[in-house]
Each structure stands twice: as C-alpha cells, then as structure tokens.
LUMSE-6805 format. One record per residue (C-alpha): x, y, z. Coordinates in steps of 0.5 Angstrom, whole numbers, padded with zeros to 4 digits, always signed. Example, Ala and Ser with C-alpha at 12.3 -4.5 7.8 and 13.67 -1.06 7.14 Angstrom:
BEGIN
+0025-0009+0016;+0027-0002+0014;
This chain:
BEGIN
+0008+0052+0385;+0007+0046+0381;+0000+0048+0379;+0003+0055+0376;+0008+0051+0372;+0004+0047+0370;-0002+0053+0368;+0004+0056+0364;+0006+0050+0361;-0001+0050+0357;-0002+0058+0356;+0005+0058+0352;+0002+0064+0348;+0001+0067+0356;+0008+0065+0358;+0012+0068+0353;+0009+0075+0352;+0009+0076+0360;+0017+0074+0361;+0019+0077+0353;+0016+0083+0356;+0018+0083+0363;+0026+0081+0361;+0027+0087+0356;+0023+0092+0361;+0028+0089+0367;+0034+0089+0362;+0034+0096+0361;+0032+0098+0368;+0038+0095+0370;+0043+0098+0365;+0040+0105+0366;+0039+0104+0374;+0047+0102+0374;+0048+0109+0369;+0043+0113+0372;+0047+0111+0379;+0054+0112+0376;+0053+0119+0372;+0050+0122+0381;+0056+0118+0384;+0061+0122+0379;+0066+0125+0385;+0062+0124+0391;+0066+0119+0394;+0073+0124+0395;+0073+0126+0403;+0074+0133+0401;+0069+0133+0396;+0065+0139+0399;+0071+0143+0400;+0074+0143+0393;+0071+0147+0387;+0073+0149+0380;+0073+0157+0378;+0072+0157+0371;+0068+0163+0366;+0060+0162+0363;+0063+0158+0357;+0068+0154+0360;+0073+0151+0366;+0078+0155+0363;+0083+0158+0368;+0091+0159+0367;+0096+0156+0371;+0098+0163+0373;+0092+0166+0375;+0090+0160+0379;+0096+0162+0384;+0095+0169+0384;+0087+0167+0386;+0090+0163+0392;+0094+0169+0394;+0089+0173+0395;+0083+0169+0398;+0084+0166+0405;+0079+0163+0404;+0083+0157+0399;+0087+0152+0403;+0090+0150+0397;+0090+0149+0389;+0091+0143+0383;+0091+0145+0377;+0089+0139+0372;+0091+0139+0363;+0089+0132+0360;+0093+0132+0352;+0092+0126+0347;+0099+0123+0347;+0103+0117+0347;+0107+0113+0352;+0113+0109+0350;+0117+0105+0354;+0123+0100+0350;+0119+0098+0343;+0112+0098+0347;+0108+0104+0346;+0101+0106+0348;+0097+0112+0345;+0090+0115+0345;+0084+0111+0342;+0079+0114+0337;+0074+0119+0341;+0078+0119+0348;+0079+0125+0351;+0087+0124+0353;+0090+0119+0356;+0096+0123+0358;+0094+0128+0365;+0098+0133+0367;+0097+0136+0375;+0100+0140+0380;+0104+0136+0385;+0098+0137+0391;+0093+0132+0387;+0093+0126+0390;+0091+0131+0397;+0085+0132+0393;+0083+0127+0389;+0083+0119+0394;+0085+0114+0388;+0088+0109+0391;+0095+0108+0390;+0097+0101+0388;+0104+0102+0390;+0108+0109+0392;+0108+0115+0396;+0101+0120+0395;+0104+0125+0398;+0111+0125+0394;+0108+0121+0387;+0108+0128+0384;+0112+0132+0388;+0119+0133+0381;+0118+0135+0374;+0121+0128+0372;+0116+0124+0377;+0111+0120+0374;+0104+0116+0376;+0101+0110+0371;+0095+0107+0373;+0094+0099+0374;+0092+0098+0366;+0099+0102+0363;+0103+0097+0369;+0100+0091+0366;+0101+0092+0359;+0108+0095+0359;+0111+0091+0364;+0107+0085+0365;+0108+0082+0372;+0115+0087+0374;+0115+0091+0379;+0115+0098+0374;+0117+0102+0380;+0124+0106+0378;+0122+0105+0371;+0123+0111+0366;+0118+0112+0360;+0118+0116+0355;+0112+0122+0354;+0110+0125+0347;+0104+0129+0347;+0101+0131+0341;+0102+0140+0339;+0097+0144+0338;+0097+0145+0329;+0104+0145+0325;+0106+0152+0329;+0106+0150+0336;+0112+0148+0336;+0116+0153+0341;+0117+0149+0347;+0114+0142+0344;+0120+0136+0346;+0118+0130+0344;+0125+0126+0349;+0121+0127+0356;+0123+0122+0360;+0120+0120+0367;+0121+0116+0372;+0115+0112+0375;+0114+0113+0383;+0106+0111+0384;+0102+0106+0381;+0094+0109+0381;+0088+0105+0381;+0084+0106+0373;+0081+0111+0374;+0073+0110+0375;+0067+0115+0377;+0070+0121+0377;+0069+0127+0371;+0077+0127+0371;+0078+0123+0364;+0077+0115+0366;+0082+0114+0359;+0088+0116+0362;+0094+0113+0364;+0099+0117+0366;+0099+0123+0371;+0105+0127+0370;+0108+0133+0373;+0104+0140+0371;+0109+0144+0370;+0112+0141+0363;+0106+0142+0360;+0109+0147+0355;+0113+0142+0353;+0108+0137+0353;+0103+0141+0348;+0109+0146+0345;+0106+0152+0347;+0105+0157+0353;+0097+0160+0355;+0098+0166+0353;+0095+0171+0357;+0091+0174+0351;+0088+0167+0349;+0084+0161+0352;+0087+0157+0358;+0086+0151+0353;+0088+0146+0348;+0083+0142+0342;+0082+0137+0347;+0082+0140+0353;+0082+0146+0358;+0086+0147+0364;+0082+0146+0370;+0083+0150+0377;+0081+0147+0382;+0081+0150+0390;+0080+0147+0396;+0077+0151+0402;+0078+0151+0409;+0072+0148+0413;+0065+0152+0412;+0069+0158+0407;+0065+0160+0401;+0069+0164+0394;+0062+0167+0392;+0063+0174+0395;+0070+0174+0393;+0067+0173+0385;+0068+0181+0383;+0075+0180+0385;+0076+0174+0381;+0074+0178+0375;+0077+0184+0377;+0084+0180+0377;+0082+0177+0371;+0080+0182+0367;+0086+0187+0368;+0091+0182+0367;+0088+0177+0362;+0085+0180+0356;+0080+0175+0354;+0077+0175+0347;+0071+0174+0350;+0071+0180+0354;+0068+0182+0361;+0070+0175+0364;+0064+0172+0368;+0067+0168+0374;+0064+0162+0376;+0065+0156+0382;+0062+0150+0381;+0062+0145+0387;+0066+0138+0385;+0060+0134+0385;+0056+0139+0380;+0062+0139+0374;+0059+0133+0370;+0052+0137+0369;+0055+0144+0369;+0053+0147+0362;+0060+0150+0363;+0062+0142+0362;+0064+0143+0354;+0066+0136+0354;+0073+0137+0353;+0078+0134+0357;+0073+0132+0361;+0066+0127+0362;+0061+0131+0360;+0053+0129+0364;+0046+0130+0360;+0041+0131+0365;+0035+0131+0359;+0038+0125+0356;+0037+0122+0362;+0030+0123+0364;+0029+0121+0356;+0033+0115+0359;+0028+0114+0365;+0022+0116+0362;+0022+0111+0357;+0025+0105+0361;+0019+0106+0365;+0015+0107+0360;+0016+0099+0358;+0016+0097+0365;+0009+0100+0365;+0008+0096+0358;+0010+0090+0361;+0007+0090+0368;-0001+0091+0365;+0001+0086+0359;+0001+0082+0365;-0004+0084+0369;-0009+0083+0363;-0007+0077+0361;-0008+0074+0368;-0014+0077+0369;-0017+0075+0362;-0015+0068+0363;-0018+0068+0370;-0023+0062+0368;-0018+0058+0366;-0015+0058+0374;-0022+0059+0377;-0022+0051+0379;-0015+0050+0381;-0017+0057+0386;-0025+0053+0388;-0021+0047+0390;-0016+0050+0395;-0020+0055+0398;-0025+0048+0399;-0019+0044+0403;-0018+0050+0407;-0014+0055+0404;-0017+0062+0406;-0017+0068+0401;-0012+0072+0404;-0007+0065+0403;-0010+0065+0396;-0008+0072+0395;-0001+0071+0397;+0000+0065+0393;-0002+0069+0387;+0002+0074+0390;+0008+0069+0390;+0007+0067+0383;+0007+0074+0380;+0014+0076+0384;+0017+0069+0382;+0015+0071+0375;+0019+0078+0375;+0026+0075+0379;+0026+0070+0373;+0025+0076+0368;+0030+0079+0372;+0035+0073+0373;+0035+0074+0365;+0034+0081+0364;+0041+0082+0368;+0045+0077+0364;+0042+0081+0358;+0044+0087+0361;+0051+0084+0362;+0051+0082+0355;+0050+0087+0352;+0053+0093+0357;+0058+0095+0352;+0054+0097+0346;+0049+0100+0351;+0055+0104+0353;+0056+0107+0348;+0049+0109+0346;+0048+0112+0353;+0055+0116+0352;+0057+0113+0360;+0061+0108+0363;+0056+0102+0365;+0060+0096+0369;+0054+0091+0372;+0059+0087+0374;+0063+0092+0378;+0058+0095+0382;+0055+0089+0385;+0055+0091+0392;+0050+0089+0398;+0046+0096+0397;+0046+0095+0390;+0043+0087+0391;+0038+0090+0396;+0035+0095+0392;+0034+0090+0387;+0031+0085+0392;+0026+0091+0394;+0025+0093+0387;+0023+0085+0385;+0018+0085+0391;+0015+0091+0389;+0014+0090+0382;+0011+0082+0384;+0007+0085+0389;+0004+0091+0384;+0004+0085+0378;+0000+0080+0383;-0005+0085+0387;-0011+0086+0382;-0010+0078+0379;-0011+0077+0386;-0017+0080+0388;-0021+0078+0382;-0019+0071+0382;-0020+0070+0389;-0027+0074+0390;-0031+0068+0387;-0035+0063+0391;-0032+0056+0390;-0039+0052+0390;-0040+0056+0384;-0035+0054+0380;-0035+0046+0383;-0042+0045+0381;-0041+0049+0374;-0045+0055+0375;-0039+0059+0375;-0038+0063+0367;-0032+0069+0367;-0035+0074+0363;-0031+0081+0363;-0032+0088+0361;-0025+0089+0360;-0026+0095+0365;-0018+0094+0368;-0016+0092+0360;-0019+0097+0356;-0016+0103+0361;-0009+0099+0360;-0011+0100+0353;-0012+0106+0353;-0005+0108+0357;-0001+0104+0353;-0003+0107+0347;-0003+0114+0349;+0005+0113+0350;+0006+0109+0344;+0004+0115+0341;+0008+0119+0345;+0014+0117+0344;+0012+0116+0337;+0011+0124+0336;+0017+0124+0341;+0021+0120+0335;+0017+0124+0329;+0018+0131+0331;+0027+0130+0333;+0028+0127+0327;+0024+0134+0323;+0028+0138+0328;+0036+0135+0327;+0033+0134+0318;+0032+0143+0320;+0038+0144+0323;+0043+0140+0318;+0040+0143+0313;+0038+0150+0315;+0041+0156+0311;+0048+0158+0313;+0050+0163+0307;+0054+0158+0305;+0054+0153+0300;+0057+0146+0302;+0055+0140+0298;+0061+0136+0295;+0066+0140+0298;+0072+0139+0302;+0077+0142+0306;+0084+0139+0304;+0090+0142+0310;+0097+0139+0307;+0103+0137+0311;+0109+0142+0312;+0112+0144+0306;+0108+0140+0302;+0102+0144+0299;+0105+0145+0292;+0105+0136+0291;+0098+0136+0294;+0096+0141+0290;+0099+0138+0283;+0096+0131+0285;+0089+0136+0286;+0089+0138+0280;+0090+0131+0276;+0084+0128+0279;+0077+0126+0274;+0073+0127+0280;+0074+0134+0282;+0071+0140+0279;+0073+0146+0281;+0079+0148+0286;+0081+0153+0290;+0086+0155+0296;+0085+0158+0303;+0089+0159+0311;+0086+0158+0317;+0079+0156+0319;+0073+0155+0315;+0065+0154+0316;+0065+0148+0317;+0070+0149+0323;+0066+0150+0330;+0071+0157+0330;+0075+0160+0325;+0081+0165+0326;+0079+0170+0330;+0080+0178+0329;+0080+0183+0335;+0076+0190+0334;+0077+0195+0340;+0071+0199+0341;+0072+0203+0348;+0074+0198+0354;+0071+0193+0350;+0074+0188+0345;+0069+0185+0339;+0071+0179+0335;+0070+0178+0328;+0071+0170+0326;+0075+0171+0320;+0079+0168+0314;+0082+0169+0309;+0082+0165+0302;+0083+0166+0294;+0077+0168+0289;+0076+0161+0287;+0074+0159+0293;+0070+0165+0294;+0065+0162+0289;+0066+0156+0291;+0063+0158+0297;+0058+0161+0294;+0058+0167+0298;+0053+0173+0296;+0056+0180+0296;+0051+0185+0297;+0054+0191+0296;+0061+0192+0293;+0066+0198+0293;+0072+0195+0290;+0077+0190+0291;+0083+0193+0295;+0089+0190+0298;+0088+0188+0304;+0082+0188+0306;+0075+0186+0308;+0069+0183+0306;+0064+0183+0313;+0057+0180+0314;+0051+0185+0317;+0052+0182+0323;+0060+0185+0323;+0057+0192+0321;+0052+0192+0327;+0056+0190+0332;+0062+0196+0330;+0057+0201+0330;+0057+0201+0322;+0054+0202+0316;+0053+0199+0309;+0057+0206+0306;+0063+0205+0311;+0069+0203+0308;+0075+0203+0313;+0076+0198+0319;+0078+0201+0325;+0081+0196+0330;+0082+0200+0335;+0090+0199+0335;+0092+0206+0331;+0091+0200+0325;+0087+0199+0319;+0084+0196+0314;+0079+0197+0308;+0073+0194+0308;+0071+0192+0300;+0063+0190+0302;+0058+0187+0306;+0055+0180+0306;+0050+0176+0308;+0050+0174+0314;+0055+0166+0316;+0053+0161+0320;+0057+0156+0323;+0057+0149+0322;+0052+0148+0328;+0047+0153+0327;+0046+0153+0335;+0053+0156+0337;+0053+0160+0342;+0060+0164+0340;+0056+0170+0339;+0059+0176+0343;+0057+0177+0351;+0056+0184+0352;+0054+0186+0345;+0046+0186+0346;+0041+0182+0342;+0047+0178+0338;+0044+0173+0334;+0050+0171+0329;+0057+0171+0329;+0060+0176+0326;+0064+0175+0319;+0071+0178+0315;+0072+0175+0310;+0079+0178+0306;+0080+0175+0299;+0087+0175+0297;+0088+0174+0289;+0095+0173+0288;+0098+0170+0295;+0099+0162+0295;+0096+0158+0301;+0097+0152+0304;+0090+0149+0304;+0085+0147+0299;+0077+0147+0298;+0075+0143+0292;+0068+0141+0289;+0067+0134+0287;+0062+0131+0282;+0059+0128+0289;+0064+0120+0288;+0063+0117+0294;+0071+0115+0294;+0073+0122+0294;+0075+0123+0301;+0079+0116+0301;+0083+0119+0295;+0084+0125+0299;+0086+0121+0306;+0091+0116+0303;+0094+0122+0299;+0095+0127+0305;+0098+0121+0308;+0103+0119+0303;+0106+0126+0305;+0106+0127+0311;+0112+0125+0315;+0111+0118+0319;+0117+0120+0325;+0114+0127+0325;+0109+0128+0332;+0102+0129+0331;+0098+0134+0331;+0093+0134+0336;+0085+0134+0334;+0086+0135+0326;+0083+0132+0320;+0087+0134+0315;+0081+0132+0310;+0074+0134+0311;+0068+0133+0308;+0064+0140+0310;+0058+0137+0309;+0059+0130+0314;+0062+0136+0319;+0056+0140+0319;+0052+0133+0321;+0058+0132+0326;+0057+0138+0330;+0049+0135+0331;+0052+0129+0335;+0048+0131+0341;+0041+0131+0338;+0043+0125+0333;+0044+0121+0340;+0037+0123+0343;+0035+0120+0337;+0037+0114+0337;+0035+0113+0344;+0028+0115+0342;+0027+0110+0336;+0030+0104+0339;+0025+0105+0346;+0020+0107+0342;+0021+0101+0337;+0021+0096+0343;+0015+0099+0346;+0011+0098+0341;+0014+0090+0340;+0011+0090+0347;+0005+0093+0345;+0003+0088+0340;+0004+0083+0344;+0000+0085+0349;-0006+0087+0343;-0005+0079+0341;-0005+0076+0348;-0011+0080+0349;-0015+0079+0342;-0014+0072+0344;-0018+0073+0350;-0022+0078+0347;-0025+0073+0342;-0025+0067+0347;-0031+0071+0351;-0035+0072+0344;-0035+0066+0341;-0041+0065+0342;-0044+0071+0340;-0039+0071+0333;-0043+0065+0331;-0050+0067+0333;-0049+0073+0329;-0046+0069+0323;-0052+0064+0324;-0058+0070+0324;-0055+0072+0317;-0048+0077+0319;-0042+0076+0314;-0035+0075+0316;-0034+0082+0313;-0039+0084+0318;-0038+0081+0324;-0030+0081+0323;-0031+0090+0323;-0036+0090+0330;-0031+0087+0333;-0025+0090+0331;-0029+0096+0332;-0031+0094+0339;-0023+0092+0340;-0021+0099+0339;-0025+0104+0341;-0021+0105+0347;-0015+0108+0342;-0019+0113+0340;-0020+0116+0347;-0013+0115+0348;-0011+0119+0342;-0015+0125+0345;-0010+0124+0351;-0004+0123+0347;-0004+0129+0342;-0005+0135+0347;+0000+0130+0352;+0005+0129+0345;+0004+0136+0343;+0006+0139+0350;+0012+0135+0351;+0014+0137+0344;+0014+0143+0345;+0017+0144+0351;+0024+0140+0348;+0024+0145+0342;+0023+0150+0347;+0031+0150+0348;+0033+0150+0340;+0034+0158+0338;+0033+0155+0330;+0026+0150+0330;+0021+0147+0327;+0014+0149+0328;+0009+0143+0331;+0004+0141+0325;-0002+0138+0325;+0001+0132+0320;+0005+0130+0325;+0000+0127+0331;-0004+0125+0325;+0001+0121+0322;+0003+0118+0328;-0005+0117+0331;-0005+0113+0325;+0001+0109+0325;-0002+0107+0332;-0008+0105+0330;-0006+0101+0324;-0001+0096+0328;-0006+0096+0333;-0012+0094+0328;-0007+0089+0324;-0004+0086+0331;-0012+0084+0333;-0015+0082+0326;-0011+0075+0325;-0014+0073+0331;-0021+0077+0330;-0021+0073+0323;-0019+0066+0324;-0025+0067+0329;-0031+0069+0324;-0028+0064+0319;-0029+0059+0324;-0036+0054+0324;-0041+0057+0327;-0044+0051+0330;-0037+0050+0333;-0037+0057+0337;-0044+0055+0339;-0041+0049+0343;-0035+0052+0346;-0041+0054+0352;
C-alpha cells in the first residue's frame, strides 16, 4: 500500500475531496442507520410482544380505566390488561427534587399493577411480580436512584409524588402530600414507545389524585400531555377483530363521547410508534415520511461521494498507469491488479468511515434532536451492528473500486513502458455521474423550494381572524384585576380586551354540545367582550341584534345544524336554548390542518364556531395588541410571574402568555422539522458536488491543455476558449434538468398531495432551482477553466 499513499500524498486535491466526501456520507449513514434501526426495534423485544395490543379510537390511544375492565370481562379472548398514564410532575424526596424538562412527555408513569407481566424491563432490584402490587408502592429507574440517592440502597425509601393538575379548576381530587415507598429499581427506559423521560412508575389508581380529576364518561380518557392507554394481552392465537362492534357498541351506550360513533381500533405493540392514532402525547411519536426523506438524502450523498471518487480515480488513470505496467511486468496478473485497487478503495472507505463514526458520535445529540428520535452509537454497538458495518464497508470499497479497476488494468504494460501510452477519455462514465448528480441536487433543491412555499402558506393562510401583535395573557387565581390594572398602564399596548376559555390560537377551544337526533354535534365555542371581538377582527355577516346570552355562529355551524342565515334560535337538544345574534364568517385554528371537523357530518371541511359576546361580564384572561416591541412578551411573562403563587402546583401544559402569531408557527413544528432536514442535506450535497465539479474540472483541463493553447495560438481570445470549454463542461447539466424537473415535479406533487390547503406547483419554481444549479456548477469550473486559457500557450503546448 505504500505506492497508493504515496500517490495520495502528491494528489492532495484528489485526497481531500474523496475522504471529505466519503466521511460526511458515511457519517450520516451511520446516524441515520442507528435511528432508522431504533425507530423498527421500538417494543419488539418484549416476549409477549405479539399478544399485547392497544384498543383506542380513530383519533387517539384513548381508553378509560373503567372500560378497559369492562372490555376484558367481556371477551375471552383477553388474558389480561395494563392500564398506562404519564403526567408531568415532580418527585421530591428530603430538599432534593426532580421535575420534567422542557419539551418531556412526563417523567411521572402511572400503570396497573400487572405492568411488568407486560413490559420485560429489567429490574435492577426488587420483585416484578410484587413491585406494583399497593397504591403506596412505587418504581424508580437506575437515573432518579443515582441522583437521589447516590451509592445507597433507595429500597424502602419513601418519596414524595406531585403531578401537575390539569388548569386552575381541576382540583377535586389533586393531593399534593403522596407519598410512596420504593419497592423495585428499573433499567432507563430504552426502545420502547412508553415515554423514555420517565423516572417513577406508581400505581394507576391514585391517578385522580395525581392529575386532580377523574375521566368522566362524557369527555376524553385524556390529560394535556397524555392519554390513558389500554393495552390487552391475548391468549395465544386470539384475535380482538370480530369483537370491534361489541367494543363500540359498549362504548357508545355507556361512554358519550363529544366525537360521536366511537370507531375501535387494535393496534398491535409493535405498530403503536407509526400508528396515525400515535398524537405524540405521552407517547414516542415515529414519522415514516421523515424517515424515508432521511433514507433518500443520506443515500443521496453516499451516491455523490462514491462517483466523486469513481471519477476521480478514473480521471487520474495516467497518473498511476506506470506504477500498474511495472507490476504487471514483474509478474503481477490483471486479476491481482484489480484486487489491489479493489483493496485500496475499501481501505479508503474504512478510514472514511473510522472517522465518520467518531463524528457521528460527536455530533449524536445535536442530530437527535434534528431527527426528533434517540440515537446512542455507543450503546448499540453489539456483533450484529459490527458485521453490518464490515459488510457495508466491503461493499462499498468494492462498488468504489470496481470500475477503476477495470480500466486502470485493461492497458498493455509495454505501451506505457516505452511511452506510447496517452490516457485521453471521453468522460462517458464522468458525464453520466454529472448528470445523476445534478439531477439530484435539483431535486432536492426543489424539494427545499417547494416546503419552504408550502409551510410560508399554511402560516399565513386566511383564518378569519386577525393575529398580528396579539397576545393572549390567562392570569393567576384571583389576580386578574392586578394583571389587568398593570395591562392598562403599559406604553406599548394599543388596545385591550378580555375573554374565558380558549381562543384560536389554542388547538381546541371550549367545546359545546348540540344533539340532533342520536348524534351529538360540537361547535368550538368562546366567550369574549366586545373589545376583543374587534381585536379579533371577526366579520358579522348578518346580524340580528345583540340579546343576552347568545351566539354568534360561523356558516359551517349553521350547516352542520341544518340552519339557515334567518335562523335565530339555538336548539340544543336538551329542552334548552339560546339566541342565535348572527352569522360569521367562517374560523379556522391555529393549524389550518386540524382534523377536529366532525366525524359523521359529511363533507366537513371547517370547525364549526359559537361565538357569545357578553358586554357587561368581567373575564379572567386578556387579549391585547401591541405596537409590535419585540420585549412585549418578556414584560408579560415576568408580570404573570410575580402574580403567581410559588408554593402553588403548576398547571400542567400551560402558557400563560402567548403570542398568537408564535402559536400559529407552533402548530407547524412537523413541516418546519422537514425543512430543516431537507436544507441541511441539500446544503451538504451540494458542498460535495462542487467538490467533485472542481476535482473533475482539473481533470478536464489537464486533458485539453493542448488543445486551449492551439486554439489560443490560431487567434481564439481567452473569452472565446474560456465559453467552449465551459460549455463542453456543462452540456451534460442541461440533459440532467430535462430529467429532474418532471422527477422534482412528481415528487413534489405526490408530498403535497397529503396537505388539504397547498400551493400550487409553478413553472418559477424548477427555473430557479435549474438556474441556481447551473450557476454553482458553472462558478465551481470557471477558476480552473480560467487560470487555463491565461496560461502561456507555449506552456500548454509542452505539457505533451
């Protein structure tokens, strides 16, 4: 190997753009081989993992406790069940405390006693089958052990538990004074969809107390931040399918769900992560179109880098084509020279991918959070995962080195020893690498265009309401007079108003109930002053007076209740109603992309809306505009703060100062993720493109030396010699655009496909990605093109 280092050594150009794209390739293939590996491993390693099932609805893993019981009773088919809630809480135990991180599901589990019959975490200490078996038992993993409790035995220890209740009224059953008794220490919860923050498991029957209310039967199984989750163990080779009709009919007459017709659903363990029931909440949430983005790009770059060194070593054939005469004239056959070159390629890849790997390491976290799922390299280097790998590198130092191979040792060796040996190519194999290359550079750079358009439409598509500068303020208990009086005095605010219960911007206001025969409509409803009203910007399209009590509804309100713009009373159903006082137009969410419309109303398209404007009643939270200071919401915050009690329990989920405008960009966190994605591996393809155009300029030039100092002698100017050979350089671009636009334009319209409310494809879109395209590869080739035809023609005339 000493003549391939040293031909390394000399071709550092060659060198750097080979190993700087294969590191980067290989880096993000193994990041993205470790997540994809986790993200298709979640759960599959229990021993029951083919019995256990979770029965939710269409919408949700969302089962009540009551329920799941009443289910097992009446199907054999169950063998047993485990009911599961996480909360957001703290854990105290003497002056130490332990609370939830931003952005954590809940680091506080509640489940039935037979969870660890389902669920194979290993015990680190006490008894699986008696670890939860008391409401006052409890099971911390190995990280709350360590931090509480150092090297001590924390078996027998009492802590103290302390959720977080659900708003400033859920406080029925709150108890802020559990205590419980540690009877098992459990492994940190890994590959599983369960929430991996967690940190205490404790019995599911305090859960009332633990969140401060009960699941009634005419609400959702459901917290903020979570769900209950039922999950059922069949006995061998049973099947809950057939008994999906009793489910819903058990349901439907005992549970009155503000949805409707409950729609049963049994999902297998193994498929709860990418389930579209899956709403993230209290659960790890998988998003199969991020991974095959994921897969496509990391590919994508592995494929840039291996013809950028395909080329390269087929350009710099004459460089080596002595070093293989000789061999071959001491002896050496053509297949020994093939698998020396072979050899080199892969040697090239494993050091490529030695270093790749302690990048990926490094960088592991910040990836992590970018791909929203745990990757730990570290942790799950096992013998599968290293003879993968070795496979992987072979494959790829044999897919790198084959066609170098063939070329370099097809010549004869007595050409090249007595110099008759001149290595001229057509660049068949290069141009046809150009060409793919660009086709998916453009692509992606479409692909980057086109959801930048489409996530810029959904923020700032027509909601019928107006959002700039407004923020919704909720105050403390008791304290909404001090927040409004402080309000009131502040430069920066131009107008004021109040209002209670939830506004647009939330993903769901109140709710109110309409029945029409068997079936229960909801209108999303809220209740606010007048000021607000027009700070909201809401347009009355027909008006019959203001009467007390009653509602302003949208046009999709009125079709859904089978009413007209001349109706003017409010049937609930109940033997109660109200005054309708006129129509609006109609009121999206936040997310323009909510599915919240009503299931069994056909051809629902828009939630529908009640609006009561009440003129003389005092409200607890305030909606005001500002003159746009940027420290508007830093004021609000530390004003609320200073309000609030700091002894109190926190309410769980809640902001108490939003900005409308942030919670509108919010509720788009998915496509803004995808975007992210996108541009930073479009950005990386296109760093290893231009490294390849450069390496292969070099090339390109070195072979027309001659043929650049004729033409300058025979009268060509610089300018003129300079635009041939640029335009020799990238006629294989303009194929590749005919590829990639129709390529870009089908893939692009297949992923818009799933947004109800998207943009349309326009032509400027694939010309200015084509253009952008051919400007970095034009601008990539002209240094070396220019610092050719500057060169003394009489110079270039010696180079043969």
């Amino acid at each position: 190997m000493k003549s391939y280092f040293r031909f390394l050594s000399r071709n550092k150009l060659y060198t750097l753009i080979n190993v700087v794209g294969l590191v980067v390739s290989l880096m993000f293939i193994i990041l993205i081989g470790d997540y994809t590996w986790r993200q298709y491993s979640i759960d599959t390693w229990h021993q029951n993992a083919d019995r256990i099932y979770v029965v939710g609805n269409q919408e949700s893993f969302a089962l009540w406790p009551e329920a799941t019981e009443a289910i097992k009773n009446m199907c054999p088919e169950v063998e047993q069940t485990c009911c599961v809630l996480s909360q957001k809480g703290r854990i105290k135990y003497g002056q130490q405390e332990v609370q939830n991180g931003a952005n954590e599901n809940g680091i506080i589990m509640m489940a039935d006693s037979t969870f660890f019959q389902f669920f194979d975490f290993s015990l680190v200490a006490g008894d699986r089958q008696t670890a939860l078996d008391a409401p006052d038992k409890c099971v911390i993993t190995e990280q709350l052990a360590h931090r509480l409790f150092g090297a001590k035995d924390p078996i027998g220890e009492s802590l103290q538990v302390i959720g977080e209740f659900e708003s400033d009224h859920a406080r029925e059953f709150f108890d802020s004074t559990l205590v419980y008794t540690v009877s098992a220490v459990v492994k940190d919860l890994d590959h599983t969809v369960l929430p991996n923050e967690t940190q205490i498991i404790i019995s599911m029957e305090r859960y009332p107390q633990v969140i401060g209310y009960r699941f009634f039967n005419y609400n959702f199984a459901s917290t903020t931040i979570s769900s209950c989750k039922a999950f059922f163990m069949l006995r061998p080779g049973m099947t809950l399918e057939n008994k999906v009709k009793t489910i819903d009919d058990y349901i439907d007459k005992n549970f009155h769900t503000i949805l409707g017709h409950h729609k049963t659903t049994v999902t297998p363990l193994k498929d709860m992560l990418f389930a579209p029931q899956n709403n993230g909440k209290g659960l790890l949430k998988g998003d199969k179109t991020r991974l095959r983005i994921l897969l496509a790009a990391v590919f994508a770059l592995l494929f840039f880098a291996v013809s950028n060194y395909i080329n390269l070593t087929v350009a710099n054939t004459g460089f080596r084509a002595k070093e293989i005469a000789t061999r071959k004239l001491f002896g050496s056959s053509q297949s020994r020279v093939s698998l020396k070159l072979i050899a080199e390629s892969t040697l090239m890849v494993a050091i490529s991918f030695v270093i790749g790997l302690f990048l990926a390491i490094s960088f592991q976290e910040e990836v992590s959070q970018l791909f929203r799922g745990k990757i730990a390299i570290c942790e799950d280097i096992n013998v599968m995962s290293v003879s993968v790998s070795l496979v992987f590198i072979l494959l790829t130092g044999i897919v790198s080195g084959i066609l170098p191979s063939m070329l370099l040792s097809r010549f004869q060796p007595i050409d090249i020893v007595k110099g008759n040996f001149r290595f001229h190519s057509k660049m068949v194999l290069g141009r046809l690498f150009i060409i793919l290359q660009n086709v998916i550079t453009v692509t992606m750079l479409t692909a980057s265009l086109v959801i930048w358009l489409q996530l810029n439409h959904l923020i700032h598509a027509p909601r019928g309401f107006d959002a700039k500068n407004l923020y919704c303020i909720m105050s403390p208990d008791g304290k909404s007079q001090a927040i409004g009086k402080q309000l009131a005095e502040l430069p920066f605010i131009e107008k004021m108003g109040t209002y209670e219960g939830g506004l647009f911007n939330y993903n769901f206001p109140s709710a109110l109930g309409v029945v029409r025969g068997d079936q229960l409509l909801v209108l999303f409803c809220t209740t606010i002053d007048q000021a607000s009203f027009d700070l909201l910007g809401l347009k009355i399209i027909k008006d019959h007076g203001s009467v007390s009590g009653g509602y302003y509804l949208t046009r999709e309100a009125l079709r859904q209740l089978g009413y007209n713009d001349e109706t003017r009373v409010l049937d609930f159903g109940t033997g109660s109603t109200a005054p309708i006082n006129g129509v609006l137009n109609d009121i999206k969410l936040a997310n323009v992309l909510s599915d919240i419309t009503q299931p069994d109303v056909p051809n629902a398209e828009e939630p529908p809306f009640a609006i009561c404007i009440d003129k003389h009643r005092e409200f607890p939270y305030f909606l005001v505009k500002t003159n746009g200071d940027k420290k508007a919401k830093a004021v609000f915050q530390e004003m609320v703060k200073k309000q609030e009690d700091p002894n109190a329990s926190k309410v769980q989920g809640i902001e108490r100062v939003q900005s409308v405008e942030d919670s509108i960009e919010k509720a788009f966190a998915k496509e803004q993720n995808t975007l992210k994605i996108v541009l930073l591996f479009t950005l990386i393809a296109i760093i290893i493109s231009i490294m390849g155009f450069v390496g292969l300029s070099l090339f390109f030039i070195r072979q027309r030396q001659k043929e650049i100092g004729l033409r300058k002698i025979m009268g060509s100017t610089s300018g003129e010699v300079m635009m041939l050979m640029l335009r020799m350089f990238c006629t294989p671009l303009l194929l590749s655009f005919v590829i990639a636009i129709p390529l870009s334009w089908y893939v692009m319209t297949d992923w818009l496909s799933n947004f109800s409310y998207r943009i349309s494809l326009s032509p400027w879109i694939f010309v200015v990605t084509s253009a952008f395209a051919l400007l970095v590869a034009v601008l990539s080739v002209s240094l070396q093109i220019l610092k050719a035809v500057r060169t003394n023609p009489v110079e270039s005339i010696k180079t043969e």
